[in-house]
C-alpha positions in Angstrom: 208.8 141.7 192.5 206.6 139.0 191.0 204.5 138.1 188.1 200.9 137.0 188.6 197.7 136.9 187.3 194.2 137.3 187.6 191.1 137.5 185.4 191.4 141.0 184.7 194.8 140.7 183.4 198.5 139.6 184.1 200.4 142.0 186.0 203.7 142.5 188.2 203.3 143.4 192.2 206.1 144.5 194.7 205.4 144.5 198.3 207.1 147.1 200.3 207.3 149.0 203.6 204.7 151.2 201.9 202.6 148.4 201.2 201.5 146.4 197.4 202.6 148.3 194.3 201.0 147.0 190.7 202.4 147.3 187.5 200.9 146.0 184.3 202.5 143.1 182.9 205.1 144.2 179.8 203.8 141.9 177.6 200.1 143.7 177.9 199.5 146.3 175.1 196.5 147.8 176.8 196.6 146.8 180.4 192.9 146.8 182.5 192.3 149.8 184.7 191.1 147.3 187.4 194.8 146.9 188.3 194.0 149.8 190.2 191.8 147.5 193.4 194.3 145.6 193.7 196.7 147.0 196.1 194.3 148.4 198.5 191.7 145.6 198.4 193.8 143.2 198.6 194.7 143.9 203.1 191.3 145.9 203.6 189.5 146.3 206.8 187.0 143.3 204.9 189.5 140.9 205.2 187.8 137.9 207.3 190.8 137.3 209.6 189.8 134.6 211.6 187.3 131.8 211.5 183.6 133.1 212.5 180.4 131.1 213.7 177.0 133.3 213.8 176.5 133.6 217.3 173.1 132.3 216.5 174.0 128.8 215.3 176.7 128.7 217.9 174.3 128.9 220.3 171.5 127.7 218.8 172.6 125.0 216.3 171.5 124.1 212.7 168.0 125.3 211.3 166.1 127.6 209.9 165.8 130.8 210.5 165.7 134.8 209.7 169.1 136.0 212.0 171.5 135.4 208.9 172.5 138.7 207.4 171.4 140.1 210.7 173.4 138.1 213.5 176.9 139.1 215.4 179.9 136.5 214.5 182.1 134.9 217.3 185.6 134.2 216.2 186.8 130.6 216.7 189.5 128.8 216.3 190.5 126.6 213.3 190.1 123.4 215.1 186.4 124.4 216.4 185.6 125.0 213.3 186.3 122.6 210.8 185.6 120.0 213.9 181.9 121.4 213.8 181.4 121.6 210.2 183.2 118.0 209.6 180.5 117.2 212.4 177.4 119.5 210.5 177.9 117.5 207.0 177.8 114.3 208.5 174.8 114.4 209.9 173.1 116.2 206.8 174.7 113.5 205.0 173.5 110.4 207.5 169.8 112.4 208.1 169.0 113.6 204.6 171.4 111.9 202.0 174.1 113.7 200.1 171.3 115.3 197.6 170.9 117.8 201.0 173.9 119.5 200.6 174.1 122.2 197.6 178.1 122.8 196.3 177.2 126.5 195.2 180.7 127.8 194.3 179.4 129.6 191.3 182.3 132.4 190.9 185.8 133.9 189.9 187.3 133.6 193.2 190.8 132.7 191.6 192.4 132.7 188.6 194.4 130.0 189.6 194.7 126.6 187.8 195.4 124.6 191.3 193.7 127.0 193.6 190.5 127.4 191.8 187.6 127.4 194.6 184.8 125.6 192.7 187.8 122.7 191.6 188.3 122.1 194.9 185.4 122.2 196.6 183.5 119.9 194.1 186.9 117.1 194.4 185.7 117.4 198.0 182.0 116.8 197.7 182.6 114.2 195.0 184.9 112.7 197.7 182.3 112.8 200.0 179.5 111.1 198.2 178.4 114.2 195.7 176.0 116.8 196.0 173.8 118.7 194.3 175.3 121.1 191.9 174.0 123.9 188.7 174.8 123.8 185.3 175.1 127.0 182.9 175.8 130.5 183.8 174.5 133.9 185.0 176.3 135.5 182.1 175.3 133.2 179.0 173.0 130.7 180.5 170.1 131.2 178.5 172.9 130.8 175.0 174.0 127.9 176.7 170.6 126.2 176.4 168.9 127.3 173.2 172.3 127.1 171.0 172.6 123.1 170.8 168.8 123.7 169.4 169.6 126.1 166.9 173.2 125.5 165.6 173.9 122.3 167.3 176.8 123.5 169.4 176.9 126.7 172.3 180.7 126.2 172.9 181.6 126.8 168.9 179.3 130.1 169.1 180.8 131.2 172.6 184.5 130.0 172.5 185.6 130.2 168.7 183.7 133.3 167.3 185.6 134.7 163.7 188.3 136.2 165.0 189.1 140.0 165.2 191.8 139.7 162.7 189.3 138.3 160.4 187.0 140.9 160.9 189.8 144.0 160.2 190.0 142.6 157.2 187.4 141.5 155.9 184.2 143.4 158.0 182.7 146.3 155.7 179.6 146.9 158.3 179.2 146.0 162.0 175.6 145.7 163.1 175.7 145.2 166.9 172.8 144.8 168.9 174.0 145.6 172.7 177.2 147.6 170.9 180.7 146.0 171.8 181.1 147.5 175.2 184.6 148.1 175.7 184.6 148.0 179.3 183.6 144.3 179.4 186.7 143.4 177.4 189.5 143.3 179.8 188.2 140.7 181.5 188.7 136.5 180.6 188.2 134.0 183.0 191.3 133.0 184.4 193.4 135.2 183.4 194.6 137.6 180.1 198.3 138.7 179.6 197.8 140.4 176.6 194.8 142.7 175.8 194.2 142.9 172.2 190.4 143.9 172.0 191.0 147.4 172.2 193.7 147.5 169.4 191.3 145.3 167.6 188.5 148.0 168.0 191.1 150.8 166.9 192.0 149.0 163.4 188.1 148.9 163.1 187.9 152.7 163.3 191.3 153.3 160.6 190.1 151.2 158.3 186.7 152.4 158.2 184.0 149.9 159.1 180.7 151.4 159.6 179.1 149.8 163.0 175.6 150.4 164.0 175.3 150.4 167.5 171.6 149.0 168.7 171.6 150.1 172.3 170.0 152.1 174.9 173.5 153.4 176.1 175.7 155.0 173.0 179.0 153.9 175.6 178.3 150.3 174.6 180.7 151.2 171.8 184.2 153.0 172.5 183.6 156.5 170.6 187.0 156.4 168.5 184.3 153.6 166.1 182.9 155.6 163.6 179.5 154.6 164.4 175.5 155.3 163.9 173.6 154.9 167.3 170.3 154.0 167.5 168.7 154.3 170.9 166.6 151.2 171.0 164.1 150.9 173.6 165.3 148.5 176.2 164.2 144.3 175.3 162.7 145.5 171.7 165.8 144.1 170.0 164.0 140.8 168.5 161.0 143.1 167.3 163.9 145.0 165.3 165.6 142.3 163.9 162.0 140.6 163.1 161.2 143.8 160.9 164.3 143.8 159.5 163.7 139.8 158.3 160.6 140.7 156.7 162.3 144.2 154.8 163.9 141.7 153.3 161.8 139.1 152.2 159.0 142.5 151.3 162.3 143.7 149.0 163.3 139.9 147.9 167.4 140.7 149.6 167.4 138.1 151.2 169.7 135.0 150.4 167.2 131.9 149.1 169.9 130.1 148.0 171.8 129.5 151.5 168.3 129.6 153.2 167.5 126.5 151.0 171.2 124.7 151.5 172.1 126.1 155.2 168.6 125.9 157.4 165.2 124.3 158.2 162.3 126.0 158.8 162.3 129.5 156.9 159.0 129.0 155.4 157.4 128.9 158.8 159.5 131.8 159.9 158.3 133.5 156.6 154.6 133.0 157.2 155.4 134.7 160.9 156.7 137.4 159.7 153.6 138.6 157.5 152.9 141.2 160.1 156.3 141.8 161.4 156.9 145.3 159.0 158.9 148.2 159.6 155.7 150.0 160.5 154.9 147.3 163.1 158.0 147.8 164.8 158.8 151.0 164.6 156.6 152.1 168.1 157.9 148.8 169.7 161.3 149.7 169.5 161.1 153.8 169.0 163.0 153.4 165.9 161.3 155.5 162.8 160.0 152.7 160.6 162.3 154.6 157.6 165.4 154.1 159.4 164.5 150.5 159.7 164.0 149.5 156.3 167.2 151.9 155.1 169.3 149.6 157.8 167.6 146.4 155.8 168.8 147.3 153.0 172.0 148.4 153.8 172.9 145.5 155.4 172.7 143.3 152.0 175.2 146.0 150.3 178.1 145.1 152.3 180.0 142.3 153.4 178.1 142.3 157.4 178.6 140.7 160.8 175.4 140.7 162.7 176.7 140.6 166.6 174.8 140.4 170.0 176.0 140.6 173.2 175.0 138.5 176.0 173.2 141.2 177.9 170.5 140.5 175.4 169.7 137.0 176.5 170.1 138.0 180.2 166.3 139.4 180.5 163.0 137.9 180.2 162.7 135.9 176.9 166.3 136.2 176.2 166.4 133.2 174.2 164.2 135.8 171.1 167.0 138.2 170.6 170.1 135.1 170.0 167.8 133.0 167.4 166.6 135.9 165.3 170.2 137.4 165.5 170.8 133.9 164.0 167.6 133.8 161.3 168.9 137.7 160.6 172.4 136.4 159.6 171.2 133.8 157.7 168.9 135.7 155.6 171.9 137.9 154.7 173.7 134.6 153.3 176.9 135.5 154.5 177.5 132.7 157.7 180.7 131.1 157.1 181.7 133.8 154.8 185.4 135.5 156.7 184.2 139.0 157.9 180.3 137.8 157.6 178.0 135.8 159.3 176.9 135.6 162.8 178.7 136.6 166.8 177.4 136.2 170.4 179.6 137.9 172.9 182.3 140.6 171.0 182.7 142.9 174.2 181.0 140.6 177.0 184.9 139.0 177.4 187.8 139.5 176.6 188.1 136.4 175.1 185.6 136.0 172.6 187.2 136.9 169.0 190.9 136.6 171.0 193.1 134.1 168.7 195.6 133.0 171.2 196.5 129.5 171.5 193.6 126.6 171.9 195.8 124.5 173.7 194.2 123.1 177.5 196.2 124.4 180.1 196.6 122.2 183.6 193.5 121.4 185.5 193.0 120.0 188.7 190.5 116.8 188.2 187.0 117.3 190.6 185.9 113.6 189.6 182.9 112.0 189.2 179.8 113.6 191.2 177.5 110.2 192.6 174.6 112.6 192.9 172.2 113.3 189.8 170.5 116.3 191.0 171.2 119.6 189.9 169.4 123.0 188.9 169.9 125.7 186.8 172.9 128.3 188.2 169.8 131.4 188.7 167.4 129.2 190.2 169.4 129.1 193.9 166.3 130.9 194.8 163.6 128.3 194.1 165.6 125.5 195.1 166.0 126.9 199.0 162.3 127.8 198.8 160.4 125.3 197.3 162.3 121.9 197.8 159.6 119.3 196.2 158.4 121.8 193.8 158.6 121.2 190.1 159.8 123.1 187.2 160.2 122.2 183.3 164.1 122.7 182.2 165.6 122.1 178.6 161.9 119.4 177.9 162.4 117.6 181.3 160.7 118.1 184.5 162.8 118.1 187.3 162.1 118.9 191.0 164.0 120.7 193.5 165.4 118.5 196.0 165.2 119.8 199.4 168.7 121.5 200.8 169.4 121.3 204.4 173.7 122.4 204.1 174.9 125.2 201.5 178.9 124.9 201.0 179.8 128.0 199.1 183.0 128.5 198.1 184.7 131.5 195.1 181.7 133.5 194.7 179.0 136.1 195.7 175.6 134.9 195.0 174.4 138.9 196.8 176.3 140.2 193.5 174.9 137.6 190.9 171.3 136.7 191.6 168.2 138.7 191.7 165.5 140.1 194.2 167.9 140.2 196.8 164.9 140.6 199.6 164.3 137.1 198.3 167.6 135.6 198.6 167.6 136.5 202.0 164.5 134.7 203.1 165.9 131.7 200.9 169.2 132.1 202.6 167.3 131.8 205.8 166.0 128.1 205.1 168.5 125.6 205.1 170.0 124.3 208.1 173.4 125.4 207.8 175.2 128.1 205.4 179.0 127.9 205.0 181.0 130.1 203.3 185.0 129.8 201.8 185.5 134.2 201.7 188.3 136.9 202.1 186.4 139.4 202.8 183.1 140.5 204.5 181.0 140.2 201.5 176.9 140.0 202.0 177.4 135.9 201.3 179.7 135.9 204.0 177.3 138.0 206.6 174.8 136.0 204.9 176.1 132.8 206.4 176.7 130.5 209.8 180.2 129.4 209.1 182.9 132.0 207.7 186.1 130.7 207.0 189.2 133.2 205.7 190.8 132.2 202.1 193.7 133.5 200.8 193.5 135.6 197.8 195.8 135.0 195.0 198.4 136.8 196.1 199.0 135.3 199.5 199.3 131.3 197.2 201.8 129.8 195.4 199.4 129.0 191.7 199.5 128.5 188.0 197.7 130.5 186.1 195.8 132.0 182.5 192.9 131.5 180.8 191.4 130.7 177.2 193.1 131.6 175.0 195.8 133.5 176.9 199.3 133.5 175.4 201.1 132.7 178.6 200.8 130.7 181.2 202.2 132.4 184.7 204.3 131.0 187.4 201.8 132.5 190.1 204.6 132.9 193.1 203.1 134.6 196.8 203.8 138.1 197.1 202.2 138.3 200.7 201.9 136.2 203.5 198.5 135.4 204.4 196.1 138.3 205.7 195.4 136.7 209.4 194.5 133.5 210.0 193.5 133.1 206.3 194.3 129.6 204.7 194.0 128.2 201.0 190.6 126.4 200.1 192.8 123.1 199.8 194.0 123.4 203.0 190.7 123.9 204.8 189.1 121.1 202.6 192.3 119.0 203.5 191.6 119.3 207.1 187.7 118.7 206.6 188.7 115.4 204.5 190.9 113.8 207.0 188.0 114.6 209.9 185.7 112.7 207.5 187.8 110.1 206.7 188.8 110.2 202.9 191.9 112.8 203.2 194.3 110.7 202.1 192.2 110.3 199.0 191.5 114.1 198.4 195.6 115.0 198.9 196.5 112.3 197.2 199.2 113.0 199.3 200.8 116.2 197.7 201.4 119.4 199.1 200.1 122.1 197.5 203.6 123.3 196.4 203.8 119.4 195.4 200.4 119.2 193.2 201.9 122.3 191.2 204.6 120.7 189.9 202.5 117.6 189.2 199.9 119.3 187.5 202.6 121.7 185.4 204.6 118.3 184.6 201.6 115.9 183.9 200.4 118.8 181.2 203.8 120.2 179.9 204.0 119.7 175.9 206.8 118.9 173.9 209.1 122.6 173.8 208.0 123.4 176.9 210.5 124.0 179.8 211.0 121.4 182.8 209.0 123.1 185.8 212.3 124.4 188.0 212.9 126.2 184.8 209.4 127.7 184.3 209.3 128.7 187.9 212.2 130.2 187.9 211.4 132.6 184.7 208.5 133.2 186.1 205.7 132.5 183.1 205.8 130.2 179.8 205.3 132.2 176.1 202.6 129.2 175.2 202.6 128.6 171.0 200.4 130.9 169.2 197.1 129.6 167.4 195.6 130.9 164.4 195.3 134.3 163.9 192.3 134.2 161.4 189.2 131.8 161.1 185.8 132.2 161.0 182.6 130.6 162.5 180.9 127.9 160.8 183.5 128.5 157.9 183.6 124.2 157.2 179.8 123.9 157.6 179.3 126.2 154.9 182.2 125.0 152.6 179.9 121.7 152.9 177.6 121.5 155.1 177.0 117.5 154.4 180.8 116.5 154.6 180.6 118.9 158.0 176.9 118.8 159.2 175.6 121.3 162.9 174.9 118.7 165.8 171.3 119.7 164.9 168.4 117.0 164.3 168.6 118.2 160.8 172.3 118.8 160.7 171.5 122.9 159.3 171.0 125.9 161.5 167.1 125.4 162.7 165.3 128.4 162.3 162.4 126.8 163.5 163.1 123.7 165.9 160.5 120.9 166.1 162.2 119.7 169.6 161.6 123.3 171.0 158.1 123.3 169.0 157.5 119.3 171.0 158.5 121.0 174.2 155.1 123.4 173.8 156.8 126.3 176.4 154.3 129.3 175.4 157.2 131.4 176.6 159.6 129.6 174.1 158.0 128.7 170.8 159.9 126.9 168.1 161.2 129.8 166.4 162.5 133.4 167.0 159.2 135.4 167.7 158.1 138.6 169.5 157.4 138.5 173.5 156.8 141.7 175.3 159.4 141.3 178.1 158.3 144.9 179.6 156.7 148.0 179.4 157.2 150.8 181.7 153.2 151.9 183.7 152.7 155.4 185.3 154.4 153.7 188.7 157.6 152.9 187.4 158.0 154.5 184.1 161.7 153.9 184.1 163.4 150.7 182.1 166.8 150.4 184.8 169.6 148.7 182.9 171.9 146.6 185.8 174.7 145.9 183.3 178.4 145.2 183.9 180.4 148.0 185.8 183.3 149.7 184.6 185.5 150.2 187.4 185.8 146.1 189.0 184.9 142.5 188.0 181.3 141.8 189.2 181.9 143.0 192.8 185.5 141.9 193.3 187.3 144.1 195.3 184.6 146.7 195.6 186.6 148.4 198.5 189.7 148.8 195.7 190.6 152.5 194.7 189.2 152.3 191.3 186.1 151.0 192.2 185.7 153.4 194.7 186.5 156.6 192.7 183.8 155.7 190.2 180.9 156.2 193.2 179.2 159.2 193.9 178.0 160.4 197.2 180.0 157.1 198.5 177.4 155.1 196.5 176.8 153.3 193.3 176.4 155.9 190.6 172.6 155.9 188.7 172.9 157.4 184.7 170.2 159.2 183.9 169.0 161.3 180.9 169.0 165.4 181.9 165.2 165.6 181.1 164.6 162.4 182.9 166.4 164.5 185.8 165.4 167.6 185.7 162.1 166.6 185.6 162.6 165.1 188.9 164.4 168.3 190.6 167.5 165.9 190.5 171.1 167.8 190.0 174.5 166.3 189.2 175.8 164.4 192.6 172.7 164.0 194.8 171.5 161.2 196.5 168.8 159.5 194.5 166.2 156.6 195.8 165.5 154.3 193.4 162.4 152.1 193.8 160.0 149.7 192.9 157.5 146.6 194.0 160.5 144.5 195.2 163.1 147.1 196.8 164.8 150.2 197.0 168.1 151.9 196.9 170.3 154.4 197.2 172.7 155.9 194.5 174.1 159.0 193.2 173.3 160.7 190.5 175.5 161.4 187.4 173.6 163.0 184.4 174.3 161.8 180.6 172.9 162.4 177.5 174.3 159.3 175.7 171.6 157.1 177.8 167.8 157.0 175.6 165.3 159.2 177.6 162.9 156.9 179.9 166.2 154.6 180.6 168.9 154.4 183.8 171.5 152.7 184.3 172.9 151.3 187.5 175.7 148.7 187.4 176.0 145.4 189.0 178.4 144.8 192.2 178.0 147.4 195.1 178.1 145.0 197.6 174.9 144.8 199.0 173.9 147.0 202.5 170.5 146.1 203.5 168.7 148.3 206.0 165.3 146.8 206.8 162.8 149.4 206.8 158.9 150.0 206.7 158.7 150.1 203.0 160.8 146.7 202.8 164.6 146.2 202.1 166.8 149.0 201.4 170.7 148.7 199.9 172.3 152.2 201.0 175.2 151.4 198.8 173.4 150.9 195.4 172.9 146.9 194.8 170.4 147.3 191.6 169.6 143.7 192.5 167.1 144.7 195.2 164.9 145.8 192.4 165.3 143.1 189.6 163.2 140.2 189.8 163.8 136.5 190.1 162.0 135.0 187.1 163.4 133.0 184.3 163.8 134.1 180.9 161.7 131.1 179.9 160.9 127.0 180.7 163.3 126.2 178.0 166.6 127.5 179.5 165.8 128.7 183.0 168.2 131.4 182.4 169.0 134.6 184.2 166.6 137.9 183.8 168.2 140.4 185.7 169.3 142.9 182.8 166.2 144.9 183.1 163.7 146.3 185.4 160.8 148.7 185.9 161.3 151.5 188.3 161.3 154.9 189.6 163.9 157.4 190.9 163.4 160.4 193.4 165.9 162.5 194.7 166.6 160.9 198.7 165.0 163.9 201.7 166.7 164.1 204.7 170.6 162.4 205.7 171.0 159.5 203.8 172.0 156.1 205.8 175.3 155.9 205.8 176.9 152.7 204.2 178.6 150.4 206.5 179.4 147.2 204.0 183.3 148.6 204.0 183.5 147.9 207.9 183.2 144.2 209.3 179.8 143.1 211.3 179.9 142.8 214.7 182.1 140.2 215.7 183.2 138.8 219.5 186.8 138.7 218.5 189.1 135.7 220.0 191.7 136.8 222.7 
């Protein structure tokens, strides 16, 4: 037996004759059901076992062209194929300059301190003269952007939210726009030995908080919380919170005092507002205008924490929702106050109101990237499509420089991005795609080079995240699956080809840089690596168990100013203002992001699945049990069915402009009427047909579109879309993404 860790928890695995068996770690008070993948995804019939060439580009060489995704793979050995990739990047780099080649590695391939995939594939690039890189993420890009603007700061809203402690105690009513999906909260990027969120959620529900949960989807809050729902209409959240801002100015509730001390800019807000009544928004929303003002009012009774989730800013204008969350907080007066206040992202991680210890755990140093170009993480798109073409980001213009060599290394851009039809023709431009993978994923099938990685459990690591309370002696359970190898290993052997591998080893083993990194970083208390390793994990000191956000800025806000040009929170922002982004103006204000038309009168919600981590281990057991008809499973309302003749467990299509695909149905009345919901993560099973691109399997992202959520951030949109949903006629396709392409396998 052996302790490891991932980002969906710590846990222990024993391999046997009968093959992996997982148990939760001890430590773990509510251990995460995806546990459950992880002994039959880890040795599936995915697994890439061998380096693969697209018979294509073997044939063919480098260049465009519209074969990827579509193309038989030719096994070959390890020696063939880093000599031809080491070969491939040298010429991209002597033709086109180092700006050519894009380090994608946007992912969660490993929760592994030393073995983290986008580590050390950007030390490699750096190494080789840099390349062109993204900033931000698919999760809380568009936060990550407009935060500095508001409050001066997006890592003290996103890492150090008022911790649940603070809010058992102190919390009397919970308004949460997106709910506090419980689902979302067994997952922390690197890895979590103790789950706490749930507990947290449970002392919420004995002591009696009232929540009000603002949400399509009533399971966006765990139904133990006592808790009133209102079904919002999907991307009217910022009209709500607008009408609730004016209900209290109309009623004079709301806080002048801190407006006057705490913020710039609440007169112009104010004059905004005029028009933004109850009345206004109660047919935006579908929210009776009485219910509105009641909330308004109730809110200033109580001691109230004003939360939303990410999924908010993860649609079209999704900057709206986060500032007026902010300007709604503020109006209350009660940021800084313990239990009060403002929080962005209580049940989108497991992490954020955790209280574990702050302390930086080892790291593997990537260096210093030589090249200056780099997009925003959801534009991959529009950089492999329009190289030369401009675009406004954050009050610059930039342009896309033009990509001839993808290295992608720890992560699934078929899972993440949007308009998937379109990532295949942008996939199809560069010269050569290469891709770090375990399994058969559509990036993999996707690309010219395939090399096999180890997954965690075939490596020696360390590993835990932020704010874990451990930090785990990650020691291999398996031996690699084939001819898989580390990412250091493969990047090793590329280095020395290239000429600088003496300078990317360092001259360490990988068993060697683990006890240099563990030593270089171990604090005073801490025992001597042999020790550690042999124990098997560290107990790291606990942090503070209760503090709140912006608690010094509001004990004095001129001894302990925001990173703001005025040093408040900026309810309206003259930089955003100077930018003049029609889609962004300089304060929170009302954008229509959609509205459903006779063709696709359906609002689709692609959130976060249940049953894995984005699409990680799709094949695993759990994963698999929570499909229907073998496909992704579609929520829909009963009258929304039944007006489409569709029963419990048939096989729906679900359609619009961009795409189609197929899903099974599940019927649920805790979903608004007009709304479905289809989760993120079936990997993705194209079948090119007359009507366009479609996924058997039940990838929403065929249907979302690739378009910012504004200038200003450049964020990702794909939360929402507009579409339509008939039950399939005739035998469905059957889905083939759980069996390997075609491949010319090596004697």
């Amino acid at each position: 037996m052996t302790t490891t860790t991932s980002h969906w928890g710590a846990y222990r695995v024993t391999a046997g004759p009968a093959g992996l068996e997982v148990a939760p770690h001890p430590a773990d008070p509510a251990p995460s059901p995806l546990l459950g993948n992880v002994a039959g995804g880890v040795t599936h019939a995915t697994r890439v076992r061998a380096p693969a060439i697209r018979r294509g580009w073997l044939e063919d060489g480098p260049g465009p062209t519209d074969r990827r995704g579509r193309d038989e793979f030719v096994e070959v050995s390890w020696d063939t194929a880093l000599d031809l990739l080491a070969g491939e990047l040298e010429r991209v780099r002597r033709e086109h300059g180092n700006p050519a080649v894009f380090g994608g590695s946007y992912g969660w391939a490993s929760a592994g301190r030393f073995h983290h995939a986008q580590s050390q594939l950007h030390r490699f690039l750096n190494l080789f003269g840099g390349y062109t890189g993204s900033r931000n993420s698919y999760s809380n890009g568009t936060s990550a952007v407009l935060l500095p603007h508001v409050v001066g700061d997006a890592e003290e809203v996103l890492r150090n939210a008022s911790s649940w402690p603070t809010i058992a105690e102190h919390t009397e009513l919970v308004v949460a726009f997106g709910g506090i999906p419980e689902k979302n909260v067994y997952v922390t990027p690197g890895g979590v030995t103790r789950h706490r969120t749930p507990g947290h959620l449970a002392r919420l529900a004995e002591r009696g908080v009232r929540v009000v949960v603002v949400s399509p989807l009533r399971a966006d809050l765990p139904s133990t919380v006592d808790a009133t729902w209102l079904p919002i209409a999907p991307g009217t959240d910022t009209a709500l919170m607008l009408a609730l801002l004016r209900t209290l100015v109309e009623d004079g509730r709301h806080d002048r005092a801190f407006l006057e001390r705490y913020t710039v800019g609440f007169d112009i807000l104010r004059a905004y507002l005029e028009d933004k009544t109850a009345e206004w928004a109660a047919p935006i929303c579908g929210i009776p205008a009485t219910d509105i003002r009641a909330l308004a009012r109730r809110m200033t009774g109580h001691r109230t924490l004003v939360t939303v989730t990410w999924s908010l800013q993860r649609a079209r204008y999704g900057e709206q929702p986060v500032w007026a969350g902010i300007a709604l907080a503020a109006a209350l007066g009660q940021i800084g106050l313990p239990g009060g206040g403002f929080g962005h992202g209580y049940g989108s991680m497991g992490d954020v109101g955790d209280y574990g210890p702050t302390a930086r755990l080892p790291f593997l140093a990537q260096g210093v990237n030589p090249v200056r170009e780099y997009i925003p993480v959801a534009r991959i798109a529009d950089l492999l499509l329009h190289p030369g073409e401009e675009y406004d980001f954050n009050g610059q213009r930039r342009t896309y420089p033009d990509i001839r060599l993808v290295h992608w290394a720890g992560g699934n851009p078929f899972h993440h991005h949007q308009d998937l039809t379109r990532l295949r023709r942008a996939f199809g431009r560069p010269d050569t795609v290469v891709v770090h993978e375990p399994h058969w994923t559509a990036t993999a099938r996707h690309a010219d080079i395939v090399l096999p990685v180890t997954t965690t459990l075939e490596r020696d690591d360390l590993g835990g995240g932020r704010r874990d309370t451990h930090l785990i002696a990650m020691r291999r359970a398996i031996p690699p699956v084939g001819a898989a190898r580390d990412d250091y290993e493969i990047l090793a052997g590329l280095a020395s080809r290239l000429g600088f591998g003496a300078q990317f080893t360092e001259g360490r083993t990988p068993s060697q840089w683990i006890r240099y990194l563990y030593e270089a970083w171990r604090p005073a208390g801490a025992p001597a690596f042999d020790e550690f390793w042999a124990a098997g994990e560290y107990e790291l000191p606990p942090g503070p168990e209760r503090f709140t956000l912006f608690e010094r800025f509001r004990a004095d806000p001129d001894a302990h100013p925001l990173r703001t040009p005025s040093g408040r929170i900026e309810l309206y922002s003259e930089t955003v203002a100077g930018f003049g982004y029609d889609d962004c103006p300089g304060h929170p204000a009302w954008l229509e992001p959609l509205r459903p038309v006779d063709r696709y009168p359906l609002v689709l919600i692609a959130n976060q699945p249940e049953t894995r981590l984005h699409s990680q281990l799709d094949v695993g057991a759990v994963s698999r049990a929570g499909k229907r008809a073998g496909r992704e499973a579609l929520r829909l309302h009963p009258a929304d069915a039944d007006a489409r003749g569709i029963a419990a467990g048939d096989v729906v299509r679900v359609f619009n402009d961009r795409g189609a695909c197929l899903a099974g149905a599940v019927l649920d009345d805790g979903l608004r009427p007009g709304v479905v919901r289809l989760p993120t993560g079936a990997w993705f099973d194209p079948l090119d047909t007359g009507d366009g691109v479609l996924c058997a399997h039940g990838n929403p992202n065929v249907l979302t579109a690739d378009v910012p959520s504004s200038r200003l951030s450049q964020g990702c949109t794909g939360q929402h879309a507009l579409v339509q949903v008939e039950g399939y006629r005739g035998d469905p396709p059957p889905v083939t993404v759980h069996e390997p392409p075609a491949i010319r396998r090596m004697p």
